[in-house]
Phi, psi and omega in degrees: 000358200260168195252049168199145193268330182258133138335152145247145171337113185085351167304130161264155175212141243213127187219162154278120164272120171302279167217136164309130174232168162334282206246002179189146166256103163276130180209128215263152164305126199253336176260000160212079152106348251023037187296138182294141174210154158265140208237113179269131202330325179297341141275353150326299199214154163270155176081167177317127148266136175236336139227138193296353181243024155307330200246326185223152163191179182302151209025025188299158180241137195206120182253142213243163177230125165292127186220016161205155147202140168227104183278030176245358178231024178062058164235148198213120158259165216213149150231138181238344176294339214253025166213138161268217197264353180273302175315335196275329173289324191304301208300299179307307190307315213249004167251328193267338145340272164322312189289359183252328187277340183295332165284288180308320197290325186301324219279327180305308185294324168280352157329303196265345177074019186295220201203095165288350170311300215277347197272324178307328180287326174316311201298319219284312196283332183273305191269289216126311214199163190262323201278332174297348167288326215280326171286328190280341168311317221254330177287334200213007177062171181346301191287022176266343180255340183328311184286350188275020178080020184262146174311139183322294190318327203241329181279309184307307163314332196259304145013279162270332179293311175332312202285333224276319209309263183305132156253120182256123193259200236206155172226146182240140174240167189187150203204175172242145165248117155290102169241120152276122165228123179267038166248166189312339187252003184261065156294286221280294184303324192303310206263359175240009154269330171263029141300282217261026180254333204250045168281190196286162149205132164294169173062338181266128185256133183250147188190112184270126176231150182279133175270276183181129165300141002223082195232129170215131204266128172238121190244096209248137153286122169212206206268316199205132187323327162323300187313294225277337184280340192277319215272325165267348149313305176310312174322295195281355172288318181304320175271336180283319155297262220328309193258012159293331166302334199250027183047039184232202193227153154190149192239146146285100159266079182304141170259126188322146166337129165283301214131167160305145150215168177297000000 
């Protein structure tokens, strides 16, 4: 799937292991063709190995770090001790990604009566990787792949499969708004500053929940934290002027990063 036929030097790489030996593990490059590479016992593990199928074995799925390729005689030397365990889940995600937009391009093409070769290369010269066009498909619509020169019919496919597909997941950030106002009315200023705490922002969901005065709790959903942080500063900026306008106080308390949710 990858748009080079050899690794480079520092490269992970997502390998099948083949056959085992005494002294070394062989195994093809699952991206690029199965072209073969070796893993020498001495990569394996840190510390004494005494035995190699302790560590490794047949068919085993294995993400690899490169650390030699010499393409005039095909040899890939492999270190599997030199990658830890967060590169090795990112590295397994974003291969079984790929194995998925790669799969989503056949399904376009035959839809379209296209060429999946011409869409991947296109996809490859533009993006890097196939599954980051299929978010940008489904984030910023047609006209992001529209421009690469592909037939209407194969830009349309690529489309509906993205939309049927892709899910872009999504982060909440979340914080308390304090609002005081001592004036006689002030109920009436408190409920049109978390008024003005919602505006629209695409892609953002904003959600005010009452604590105990005078505390509210605000919680914004968006596509990426960038997003999700400019929108709730704007929120708790919106409401707390109004009611410092209206002669009352008011504070912003953020709460650490949540996380992703579906």
């Amino acid at each position: 799937m990858k748009g080079e036929e050899w690794p480079e030097e520092g490269d992970l790489v997502v390998c099948t292991v083949q056959h085992v030996k005494d002294f070394v593990a062989f195994v093809s490059l699952d991206e690029y063709n199965g072209r073969e590479g070796l893993i020498p016992i001495s990569e394996i593990a840190t510390g004494w190995i005494k035995y190699i199928r302790d560590h490794i074995r047949e068919g085993q799925k294995v993400v690899c770090k490169v650390l030699n390729v010499d393409t005039s005689r095909g040899h890939i030397d492999l270190s599997l001790k030199d990658v830890n365990e967060h590169q090795r889940r990112e590295t397994i995600r974003e291969w079984k990604n790929e194995s998925k937009a790669a799969k989503w391009i056949s399904f376009a093409a035959e839809a379209s009566g296209g060429s999946a070769d011409a869409v991947e290369t296109a996809l490859y010269k533009k993006y890097g990787d196939l599954y980051t066009a299929f978010e940008d498909i489904v984030m910023n619509g047609a006209g992001v792949v529209g421009e690469l020169g592909l037939p209407e019919t194969s830009v349309d496919a690529l489309v509906a499969v993205a939309k049927e597909n892709v899910r872009i997941p999504k982060v909440t950030v979340a914080g308390n708004i304090i609002l005081t106002s001592p004036k006689p009315d002030g109920v009436n200023i408190i409920r049109r500053a978390l008024r003005s705490a919602e505006p629209k922002i695409a892609d953002v969901e904003i959600e005010l929940t009452y604590i105990g005065a005078p505390a509210y709790r605000i919680k914004v959903t968006a596509p990426d934290y960038k997003t999700a942080e400019k929108a709730i500063e704007r929120a708790a900026s919106a409401a707390i002027g109004v009611v410092e306008r209206a002669g009352g106080e008011g504070k912003f308390v953020k709460k650490p990063k949540s996380g992703k949710s579906s």
